[in-house]
C-alpha positions in Angstrom: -77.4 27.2 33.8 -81.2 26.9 34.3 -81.6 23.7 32.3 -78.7 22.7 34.9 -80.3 23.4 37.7 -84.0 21.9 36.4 -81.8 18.5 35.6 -80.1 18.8 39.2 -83.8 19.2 41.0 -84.7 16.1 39.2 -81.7 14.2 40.4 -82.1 14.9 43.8 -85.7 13.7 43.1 -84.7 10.2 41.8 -81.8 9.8 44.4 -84.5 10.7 47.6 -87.0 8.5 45.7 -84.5 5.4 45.4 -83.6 5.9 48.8 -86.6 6.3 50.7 -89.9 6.8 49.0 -91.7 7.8 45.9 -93.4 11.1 48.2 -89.9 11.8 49.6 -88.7 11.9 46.5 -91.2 14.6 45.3 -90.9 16.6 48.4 -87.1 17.0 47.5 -87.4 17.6 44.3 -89.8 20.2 44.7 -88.1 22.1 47.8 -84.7 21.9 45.5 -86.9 23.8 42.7 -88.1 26.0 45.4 -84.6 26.7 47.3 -83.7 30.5 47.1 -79.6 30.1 46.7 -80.7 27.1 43.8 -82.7 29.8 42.2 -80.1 32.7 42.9 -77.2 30.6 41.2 -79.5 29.3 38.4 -79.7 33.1 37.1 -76.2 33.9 37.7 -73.1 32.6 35.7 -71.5 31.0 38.5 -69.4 27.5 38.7 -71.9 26.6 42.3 -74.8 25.3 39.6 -72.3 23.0 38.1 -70.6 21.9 41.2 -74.2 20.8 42.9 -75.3 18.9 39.5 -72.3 17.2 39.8 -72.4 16.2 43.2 -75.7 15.1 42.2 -75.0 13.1 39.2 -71.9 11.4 41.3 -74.4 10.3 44.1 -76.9 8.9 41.4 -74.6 7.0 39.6 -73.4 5.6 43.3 -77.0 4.7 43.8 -77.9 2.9 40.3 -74.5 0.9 40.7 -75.7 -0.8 43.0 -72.2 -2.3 43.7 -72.2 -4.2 40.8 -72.3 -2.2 37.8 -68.6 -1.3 37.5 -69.0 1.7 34.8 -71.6 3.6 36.6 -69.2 3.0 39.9 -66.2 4.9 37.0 -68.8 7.3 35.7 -69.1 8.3 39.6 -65.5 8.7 40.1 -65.6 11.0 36.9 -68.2 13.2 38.4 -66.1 13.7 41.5 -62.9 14.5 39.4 -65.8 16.7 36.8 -66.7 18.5 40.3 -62.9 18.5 41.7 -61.9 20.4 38.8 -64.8 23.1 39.0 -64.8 23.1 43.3 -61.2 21.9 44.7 -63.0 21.3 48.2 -65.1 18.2 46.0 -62.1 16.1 46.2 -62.5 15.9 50.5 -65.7 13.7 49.5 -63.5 10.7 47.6 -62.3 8.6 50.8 -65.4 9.1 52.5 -67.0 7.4 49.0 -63.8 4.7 49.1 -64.9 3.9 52.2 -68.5 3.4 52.0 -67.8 1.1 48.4 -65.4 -0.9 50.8 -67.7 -1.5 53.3 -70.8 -1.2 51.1 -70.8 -5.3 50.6 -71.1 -6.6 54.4 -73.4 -3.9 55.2 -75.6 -5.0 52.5 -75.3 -8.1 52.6 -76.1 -8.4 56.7 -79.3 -5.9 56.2 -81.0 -8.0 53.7 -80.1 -11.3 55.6 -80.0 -10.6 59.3 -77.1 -12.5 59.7 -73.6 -12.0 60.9 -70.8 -11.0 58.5 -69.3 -14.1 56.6 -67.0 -14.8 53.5 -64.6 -11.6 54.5 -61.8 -12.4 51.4 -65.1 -12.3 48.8 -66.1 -9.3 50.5 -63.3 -7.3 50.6 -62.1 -8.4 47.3 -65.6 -7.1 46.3 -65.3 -3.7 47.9 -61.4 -2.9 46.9 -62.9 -3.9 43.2 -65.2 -1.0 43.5 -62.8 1.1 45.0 -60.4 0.7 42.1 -63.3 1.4 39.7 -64.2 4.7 41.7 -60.7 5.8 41.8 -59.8 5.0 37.9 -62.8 7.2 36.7 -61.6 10.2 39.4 -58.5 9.7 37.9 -59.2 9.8 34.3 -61.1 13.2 35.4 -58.4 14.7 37.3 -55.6 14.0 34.6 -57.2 14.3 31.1 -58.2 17.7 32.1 -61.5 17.5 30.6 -63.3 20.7 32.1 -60.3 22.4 31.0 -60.5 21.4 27.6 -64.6 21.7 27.1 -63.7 25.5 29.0 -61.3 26.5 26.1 -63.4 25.6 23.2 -60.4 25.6 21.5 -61.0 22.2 20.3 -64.1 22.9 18.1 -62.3 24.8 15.7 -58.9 22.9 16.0 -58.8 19.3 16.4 -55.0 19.6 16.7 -55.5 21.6 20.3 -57.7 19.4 21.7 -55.0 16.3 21.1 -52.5 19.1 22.7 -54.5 19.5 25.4 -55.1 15.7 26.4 -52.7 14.1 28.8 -51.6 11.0 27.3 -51.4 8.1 30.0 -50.3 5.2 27.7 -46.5 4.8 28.4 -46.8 7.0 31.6 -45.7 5.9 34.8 -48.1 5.9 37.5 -47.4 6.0 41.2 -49.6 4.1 43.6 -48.9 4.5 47.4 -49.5 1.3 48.9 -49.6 -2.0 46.9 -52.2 -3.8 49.1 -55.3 -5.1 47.9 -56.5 -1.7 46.5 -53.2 -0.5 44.9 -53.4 -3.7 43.3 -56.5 -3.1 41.9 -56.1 0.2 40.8 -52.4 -0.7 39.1 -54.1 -3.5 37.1 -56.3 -1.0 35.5 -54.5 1.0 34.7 -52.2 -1.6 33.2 -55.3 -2.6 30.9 
């Protein structure tokens, strides 16, 4: 759990850095490493170090995505679902992520231009594209059951457990409320 938390102080170095500046960034990282509960949890064999390196590693792989790199946007979702699994109260942070990759391309857009928002179908086709991407990895988290299956260890000795263990999706049904342009999305990957 300590190399955990050492990993989780540096991500919340590189995500203050990317988003502000590079002394930011070292002033986080550095009152992370010096937090009292960080330290606390660190020594103890608790799920809370996992569940803030997850958090972490969700809102780094938002930040490199930039938008338009469509398997750190699903690598995301799977740390969501990955912190889900481990802290059910995780999963109240998905539509306020879904909603910040939907609006994420006028805002940036209209901040590096100055201009008023234009092209709304190419935008919002943009944003419900990352939506869909976000939701597919959360959903690949949430339904193979992979913190199950790495918590059982069942699958080092057996390889036939760890096929017992795995939801299989091909073949499956899947049911999407709402077929508008997200649905639609998120139905033709999984489709794929």
């Amino acid at each position: 759990q300590i190399v955990i938390g050492a990993f989780t102080c540096g991500l919340i170095h590189r995500i203050t850095r990317q988003l502000f500046s590079p002394g930011a960034g070292l002033a986080a990282g550095l009152m992370a490493a010096l937090y009292a509960p960080f330290l606390f949890y660190d020594g103890m064999i608790m799920k809370e170090v996992l569940a803030v390196f997850l958090f972490a590693w969700m809102l780094a792989q938002l930040i490199d995505a930039d938008g338009r790199q469509r398997g750190l946007l699903a690598m995301a979702g799977l740390a969501l679902g990955l912190g889900a699994l481990v802290r059910d109260n995780m999963i109240l942070v998905a539509p306020a992520v879904a909603l910040w990759l939907l609006a994420d391309p006028w805002l940036r857009e209209d901040l590096r231009q100055g201009q008023r928002p234009g092209g709304i179908p190419a935008k919002l086709r943009e944003g419900v594209a990352r939506v869909a991407t976000f939701s597919f990895g959360l959903l690949l988290a949430l339904t193979r059951g992979i913190a199950r299956i790495a918590r059982d260890k069942a699958w080092i000795e057996d390889r036939f457990a760890f096929r017992q263990t795995l939801i299989e999706l091909t073949g499956r049904t899947m049911g999407i409320i709402g077929l508008g342009g997200t649905g639609l999305a998120v139905a033709k990957r999984a489709d794929a």
